[in-house]
N, C-alpha and C positions, 0 to 999 in steps of 0.2 A: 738251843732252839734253832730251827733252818730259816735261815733267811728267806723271805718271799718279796719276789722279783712285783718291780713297779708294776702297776695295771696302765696300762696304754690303750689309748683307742687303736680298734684295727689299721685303721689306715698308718699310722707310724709304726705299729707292727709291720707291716708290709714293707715302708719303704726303710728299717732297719736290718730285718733277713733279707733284702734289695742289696744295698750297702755291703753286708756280710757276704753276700754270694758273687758281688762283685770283685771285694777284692779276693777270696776263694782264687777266682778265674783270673786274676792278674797275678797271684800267686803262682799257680800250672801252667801261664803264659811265661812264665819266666824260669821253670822248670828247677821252682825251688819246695823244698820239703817242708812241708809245717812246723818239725822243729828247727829248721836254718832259719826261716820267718822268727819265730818265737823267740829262739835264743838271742838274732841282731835286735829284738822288741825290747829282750829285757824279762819278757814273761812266759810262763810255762806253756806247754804244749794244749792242757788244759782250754785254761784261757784263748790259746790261739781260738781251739777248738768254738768256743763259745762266739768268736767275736766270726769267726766266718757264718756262727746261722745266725748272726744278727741278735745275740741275748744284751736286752734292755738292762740287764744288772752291769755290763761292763762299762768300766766310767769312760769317758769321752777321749781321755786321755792316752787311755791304751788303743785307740782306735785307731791315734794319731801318731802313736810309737810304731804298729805297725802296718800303716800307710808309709810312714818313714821309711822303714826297713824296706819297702816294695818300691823307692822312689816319687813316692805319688803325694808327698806331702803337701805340694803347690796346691793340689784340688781342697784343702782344706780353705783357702782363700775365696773358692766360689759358695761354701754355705754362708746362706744369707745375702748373696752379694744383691741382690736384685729386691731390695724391699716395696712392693709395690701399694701395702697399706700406708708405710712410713710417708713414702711419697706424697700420695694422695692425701694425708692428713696438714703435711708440710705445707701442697698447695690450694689447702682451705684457707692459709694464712690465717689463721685464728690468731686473736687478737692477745697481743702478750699482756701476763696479770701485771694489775697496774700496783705502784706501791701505793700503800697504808699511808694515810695524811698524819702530816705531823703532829708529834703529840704535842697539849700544850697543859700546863698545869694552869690548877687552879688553885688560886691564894683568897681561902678568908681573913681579912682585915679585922681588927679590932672591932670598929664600928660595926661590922654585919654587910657592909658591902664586900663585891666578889672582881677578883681582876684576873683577867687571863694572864697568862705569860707564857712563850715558848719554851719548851725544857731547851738548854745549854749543849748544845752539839756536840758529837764527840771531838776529839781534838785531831785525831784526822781527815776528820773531813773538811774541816776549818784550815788545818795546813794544806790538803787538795787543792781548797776552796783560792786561799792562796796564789797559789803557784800555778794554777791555773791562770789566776788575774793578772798575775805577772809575766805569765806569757804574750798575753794579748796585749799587755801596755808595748812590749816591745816591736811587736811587728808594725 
């Protein structure tokens, strides 16, 4: 059965044959052959083929074996560099989730009456708890 290539909104259509035609042009800027590209990639001439017009089936990986092969693998560093949603959420400063109140059991007694009781810590946090206290006795 043929495999069928992701659906993408146009606009990353666009700016992935962008990408493709790009380094295409850094490829004949360096006045190298699509199989000298291909072969220092690792992958067939095919493939090259595919990743110059920008095909959404080629994994990310091979985009970045031949950026490699063209020297341009630093520019791998600026996708994403500039998060401006990330930012902007960051400085809502939303309020961090608070923890879960301690659990505390409850013991019915013979009688019919009810007593709470805290459940028994883990034992590390009790050694934390610790060693913590004993930092502070010393300063």
């Amino acid at each position: 059965m043929p495999r069928t290539a992701p659906s993408l909104l146009p606009r990353l259509t666009r700016l992935l044959e962008a990408l493709g035609s790009n380094l295409k042009l850094a490829r004949l800027r360096r006045k190298f052959s699509a199989e000298t590209v291909a072969q220092r990639a690792g992958i067939s001439r095919k493939t090259m083929y595919r990743v110059e017009q920008g095909d959404p089936a080629v994994a990310l990986g091979i985009y970045a074996r031949v950026m490699q092969a063209l020297g341009l693998e630093q520019d791998l560093s600026l996708l994403a560099a500039d998060d401006l949603l990330g930012r902007k959420l960051q400085d809502a400063a939303l309020p961090a989730p608070r923890r879960a109140a301690r659990k505390v059991a409850v013991e019915v007694l013979v009688d019919g009456a009810t007593t709470l009781t805290p459940t028994p810590e883990p034992e590390a946090t009790i050694l934390s708890r610790r060693l913590r206290e004993k930092g502070q006795e010393s300063k």
